[in-house]
Structures are given as structure tokens and as C-alpha cells.
C-alpha positions in Angstrom: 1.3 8.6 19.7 4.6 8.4 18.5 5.1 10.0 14.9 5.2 7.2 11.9 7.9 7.2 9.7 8.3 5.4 6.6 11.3 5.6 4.3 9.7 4.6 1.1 12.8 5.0 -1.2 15.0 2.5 1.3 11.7 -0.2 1.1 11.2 -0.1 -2.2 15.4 -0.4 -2.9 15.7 -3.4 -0.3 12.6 -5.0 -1.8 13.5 -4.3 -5.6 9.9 -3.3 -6.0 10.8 -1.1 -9.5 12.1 -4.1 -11.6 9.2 -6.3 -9.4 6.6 -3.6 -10.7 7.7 -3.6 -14.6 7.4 -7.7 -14.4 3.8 -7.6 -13.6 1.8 -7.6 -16.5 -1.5 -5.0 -17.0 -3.0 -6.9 -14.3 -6.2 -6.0 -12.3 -6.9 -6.9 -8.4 -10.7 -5.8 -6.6 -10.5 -2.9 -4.3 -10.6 -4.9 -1.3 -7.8 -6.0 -1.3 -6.9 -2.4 -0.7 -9.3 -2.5 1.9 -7.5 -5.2 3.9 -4.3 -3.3 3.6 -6.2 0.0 5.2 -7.7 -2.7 8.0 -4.1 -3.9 8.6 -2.9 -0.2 9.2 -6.0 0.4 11.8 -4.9 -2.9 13.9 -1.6 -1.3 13.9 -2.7 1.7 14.9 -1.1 3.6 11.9 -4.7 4.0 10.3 -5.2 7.2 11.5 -1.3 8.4 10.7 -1.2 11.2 8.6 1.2 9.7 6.2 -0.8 6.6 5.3 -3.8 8.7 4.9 -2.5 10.7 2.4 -0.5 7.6 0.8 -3.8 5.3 0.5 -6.3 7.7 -0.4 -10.0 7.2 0.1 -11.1 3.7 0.2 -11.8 1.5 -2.8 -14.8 0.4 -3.5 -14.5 -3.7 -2.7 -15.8 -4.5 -6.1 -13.8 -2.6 -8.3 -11.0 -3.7 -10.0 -7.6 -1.1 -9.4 -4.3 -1.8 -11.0 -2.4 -4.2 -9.2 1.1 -2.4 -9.9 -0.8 -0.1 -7.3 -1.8 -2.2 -5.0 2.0 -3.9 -4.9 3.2 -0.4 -4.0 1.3 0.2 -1.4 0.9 -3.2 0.4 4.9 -3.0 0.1 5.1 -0.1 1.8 2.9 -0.8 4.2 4.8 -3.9 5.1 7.7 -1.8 5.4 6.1 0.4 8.2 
């Protein structure tokens, strides 16, 4: 398989995700959401990449409610891969 690389720093310039991130108010979004983006990774075949493992963490729990500032960084990224 070949080896995943991401530059995070160059998606997150190109996609102005910083100034994106302090617009969002103290919202909250349900950890599936978070799920899907793991899911989206599998069909890719980048679910099992060591880099997105370590950059998603353990599941969510699907009812849950995460920060959504989070969950902009890393379906970003993701998108970026």
C-alpha cells in the first residue's frame, strides 16, 4: 500500500481553516458525524493509515455531542488527503 501523506499545514493554509475556525461559534455537532468521516477514510482505504489513526482517535460515540471546531479540522483534513 502506498504510504499516505497529508500536509496538514498547506490544507489548512489553502482552505483558511484558522480564521474559518475562530468564526464558528461554541457550537456542538453528535459524534457521528465523526463516524462518517472515519467511514469515508475506510472506503478510501486510508482507514487503516497510520496517520489517520493517530489523527482521529478512537471513535465517537454517535450520540455525543464533540465540538464542531473539531470536527471542521478533521473533516478538512481529511478532504485534503
Amino acid at each position: 500500500m502506498t504510504p499516505v501523506v497529508v500536509d496538514i499545514a498547506h490544507a489548512s493554509l489553502q482552505l483558511d481553516l484558522e480564521r474559518r475556525l475562530r468564526d464558528v461559534p461554541n457550537a456542538l455537532v453528535r459524534g457521528v458525524f465523526f463516524n462518517l468521516i472515519e467511514d469515508e477514510l475506510k472506503r478510501r482505504g486510508l482507514g487503516q493509515s497510520q496517520v489517520w489513526t493517530s489523527f482521529l482517535g478512537d471513535s465517537k460515540r454517535s450520540y455525543r455531542l464533540y465540538s464542531v471546531r473539531d470536527w471542521l479540522t478533521r473533516v478538512t483534513t481529511a478532504a485534503a488527503s
